[in-house]
N, C-alpha and C positions, 0 to 999 in steps of 0.2 A: 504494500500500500504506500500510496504517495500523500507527503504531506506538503499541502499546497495551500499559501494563503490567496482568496481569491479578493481581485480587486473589487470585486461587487460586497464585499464584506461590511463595510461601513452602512448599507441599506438595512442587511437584519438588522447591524448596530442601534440604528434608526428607530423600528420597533420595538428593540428589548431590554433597552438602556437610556440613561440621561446622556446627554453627550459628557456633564462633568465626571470626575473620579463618583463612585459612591459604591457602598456593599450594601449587597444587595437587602430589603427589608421583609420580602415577602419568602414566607422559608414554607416552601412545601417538604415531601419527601425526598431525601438526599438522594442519592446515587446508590444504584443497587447494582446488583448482578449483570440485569438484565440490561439495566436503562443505561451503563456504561459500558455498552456493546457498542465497539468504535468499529464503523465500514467508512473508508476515505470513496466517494465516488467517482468515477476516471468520469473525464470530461469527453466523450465517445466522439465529439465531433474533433479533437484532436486526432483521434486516430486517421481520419479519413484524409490522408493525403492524396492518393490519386484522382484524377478525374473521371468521374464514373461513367459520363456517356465516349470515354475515350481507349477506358484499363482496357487489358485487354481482359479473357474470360479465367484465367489463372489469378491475375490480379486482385481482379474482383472478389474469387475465393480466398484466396491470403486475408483480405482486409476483413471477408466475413468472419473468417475464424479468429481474427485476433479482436476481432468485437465480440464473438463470441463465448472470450476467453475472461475478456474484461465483465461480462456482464453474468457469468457463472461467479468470477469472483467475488461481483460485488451482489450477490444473492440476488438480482433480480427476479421479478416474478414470471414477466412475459415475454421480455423478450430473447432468452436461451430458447428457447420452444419456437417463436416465430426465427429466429436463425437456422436454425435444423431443418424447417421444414423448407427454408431455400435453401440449402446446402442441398439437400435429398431432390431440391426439382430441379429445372434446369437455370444452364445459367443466365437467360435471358428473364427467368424469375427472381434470381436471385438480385440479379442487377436493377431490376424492377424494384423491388421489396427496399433493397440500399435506397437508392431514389427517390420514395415517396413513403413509406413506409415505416422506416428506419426511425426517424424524429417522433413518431406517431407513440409506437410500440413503448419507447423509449420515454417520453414526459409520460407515458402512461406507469410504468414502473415506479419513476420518481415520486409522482402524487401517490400511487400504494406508498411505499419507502415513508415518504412523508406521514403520510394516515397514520401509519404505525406508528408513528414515535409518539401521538397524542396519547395513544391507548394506557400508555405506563408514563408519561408527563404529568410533572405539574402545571403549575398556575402558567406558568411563562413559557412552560416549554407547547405548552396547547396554543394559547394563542400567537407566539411564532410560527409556529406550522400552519394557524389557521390564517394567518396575513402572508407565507408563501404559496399558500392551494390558490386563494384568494386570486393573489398576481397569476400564479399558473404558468410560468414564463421558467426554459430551461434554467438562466440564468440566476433565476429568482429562488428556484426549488434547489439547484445545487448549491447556491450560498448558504442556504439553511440547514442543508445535508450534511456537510463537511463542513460548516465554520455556526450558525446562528445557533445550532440545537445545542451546542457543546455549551454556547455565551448562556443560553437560557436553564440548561440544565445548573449550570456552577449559579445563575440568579435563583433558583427554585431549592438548591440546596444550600443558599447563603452563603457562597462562599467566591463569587464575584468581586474582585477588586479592578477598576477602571482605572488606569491614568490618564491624569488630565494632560494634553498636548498645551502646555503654560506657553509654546507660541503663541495659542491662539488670543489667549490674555492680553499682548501686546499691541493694542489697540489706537498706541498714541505714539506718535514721532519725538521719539525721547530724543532728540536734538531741538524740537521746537517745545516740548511739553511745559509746561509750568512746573515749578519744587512743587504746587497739591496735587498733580496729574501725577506726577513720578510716585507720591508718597501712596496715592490712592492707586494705582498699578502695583507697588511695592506688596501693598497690602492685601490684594487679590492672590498673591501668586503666593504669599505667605502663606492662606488658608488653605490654597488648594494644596500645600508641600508638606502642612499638618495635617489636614484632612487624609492624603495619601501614607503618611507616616515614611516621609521619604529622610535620609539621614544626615544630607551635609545641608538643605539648602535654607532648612527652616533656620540654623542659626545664621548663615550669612548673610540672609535676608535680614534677620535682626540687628547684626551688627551697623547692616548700611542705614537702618533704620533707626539707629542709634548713632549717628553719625551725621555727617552734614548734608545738604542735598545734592552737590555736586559728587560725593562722595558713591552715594547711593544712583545715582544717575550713571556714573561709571560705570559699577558694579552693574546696572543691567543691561548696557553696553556691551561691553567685556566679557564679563565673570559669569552671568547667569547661564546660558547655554552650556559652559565648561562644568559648572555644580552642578548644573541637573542632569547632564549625561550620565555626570559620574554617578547619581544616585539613582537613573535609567540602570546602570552594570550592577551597580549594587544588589538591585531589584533582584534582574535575575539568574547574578551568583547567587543569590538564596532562593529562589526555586529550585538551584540542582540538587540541595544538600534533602529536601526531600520528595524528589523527582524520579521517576522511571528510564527509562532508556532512553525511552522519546522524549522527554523532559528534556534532560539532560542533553541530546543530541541536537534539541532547538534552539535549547539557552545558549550552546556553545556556539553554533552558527550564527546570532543575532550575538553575542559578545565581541566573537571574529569580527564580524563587522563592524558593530560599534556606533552607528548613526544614528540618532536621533528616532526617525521613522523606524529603521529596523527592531530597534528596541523596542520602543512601542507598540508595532506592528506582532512582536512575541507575547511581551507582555498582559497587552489587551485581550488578543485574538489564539495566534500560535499555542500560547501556553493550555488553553485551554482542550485543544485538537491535542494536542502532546497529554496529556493527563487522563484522553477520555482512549488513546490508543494505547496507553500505559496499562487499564483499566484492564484488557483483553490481555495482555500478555504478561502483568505482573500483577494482578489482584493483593495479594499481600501488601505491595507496598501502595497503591494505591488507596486502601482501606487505611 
């Protein structure tokens, strides 16, 4: 299974979260057996590199079977069964079915896939799935398959932690601001760095706030990007120390890297796929 953060991910975000940091208040039932049964969805229309009114009729079958392959893996319902039965006809059906047929089969699986995760959800993880059936849109139902259901599951088990992107805070041209714009920015970004319980920046912020306003104007010039990265790395080296493989293999790639967006993009989203794939393959440590 692949772990892939999709760009359409900020949409579930949309329905199952505030945009600021917050954990989460509505506590259904936590994480069971079942309900952290992690399948990553291959995105099928990846697979389809050749041109279908062009492949030839060898081609055609190669691509069938490696969709075939993808769609056994990822337990689909329908469409393993509608593949076989163009593999078994001819290839002028098979190429047919690819064609028009394929995308059909296929968002059909998804909405089953989808239905099911309400059956054993709670509060957030139902009506996520019920604003992806809703859209009905591949894009819409593979965001929630692979990235929304994992955000709504850790919301429904209370154990959702959000980081605030404190760029977004930055709302005023700290070269034209006023010393009470700066102080009143200062101060925003201070809550959101307690509220998160992040470790360098809530005191640096104090100090510039105890300090003069040029001082403090500097500092979010300069300094502030530098602290909250460092407290972005912070984050999650401590997810690995009680992390699974996939944990541990996401936090290190988003550390590897190190930017801003990647961190966050683990943090928020990543971590959560990583814990629920954890789930399947190391229940111990994930309990």
């Amino acid at each position: 299974m692949r772990l892939k953060i999709a760009a359409g991910i900020l949409l579930a975000l949309a329905f199952l979260a505030p945009a600021t940091s917050a954990v989460a208040q509505t506590r259904s039932p936590g994480l069971t057996g079942t309900s952290c049964r992690a399948i990553v969805y291959t995105d099928i229309r990846e697979l389809v590199t050749v041109d279908l009114d062009t492949a030839s009729d060898t081609e055609v079958r190669v691509l069938a079977n490696q969709i075939m392959a993808a769609a056994v893996r990822d337990s689909l319902t329908t469409l393993p069964g509608r593949i076989q039965v163009g593999l078994d006809g001819s290839a002028d059906d098979l190429r047919a079915f690819l064609k028009t047929g394929l995308r059909v089969a296929w968002t059909t699986d998804l909405r089953i896939a989808a239905n099911q995760t309400m059956s054993k959800g709670g509060e957030n993880v139902r009506a996520a799935a019920q604003v992806a059936l809703d859209n009905g849109t591949i894009d819409v139902l593979l965001t929630y398959l692979n990235h929304g259901l994992y955000i709504a599951r850790a919301l429904d088990a209370g154990s959702l932690k959000l980081f605030t992107d404190i760029r977004a805070l930055v709302t005023v041209d700290l070269d034209t601001a006023s010393d009470t714009e700066v102080r009143v920015l200062a101060n925003q970004i201070m809550a959101a760095a307690v509220r998160e319980s992040l470790t360098t920046l809530p005191g640096r912020i104090q100090v510039g706030l105890d300090g003069s306003a040029d001082d403090l104007r500097a500092f979010l010039k300069t300094g502030l990007r530098v602290a909250w990265t460092t407290d972005l790395r912070i984050a999650a080296n401590q997810t690995m120390s009680k992390g699974g493989e996939n944990v541990r293999a996401a936090a290190q790639v988003a550390l590897d890297n190190g930017t801003i967006d990647v961190l966050l993009t683990y943090l928020n989203h990543g971590l959560y796929v990583a814990r629920a794939l954890d789930c399947v393959y190391q229940p111990a440590a994930s309990a």
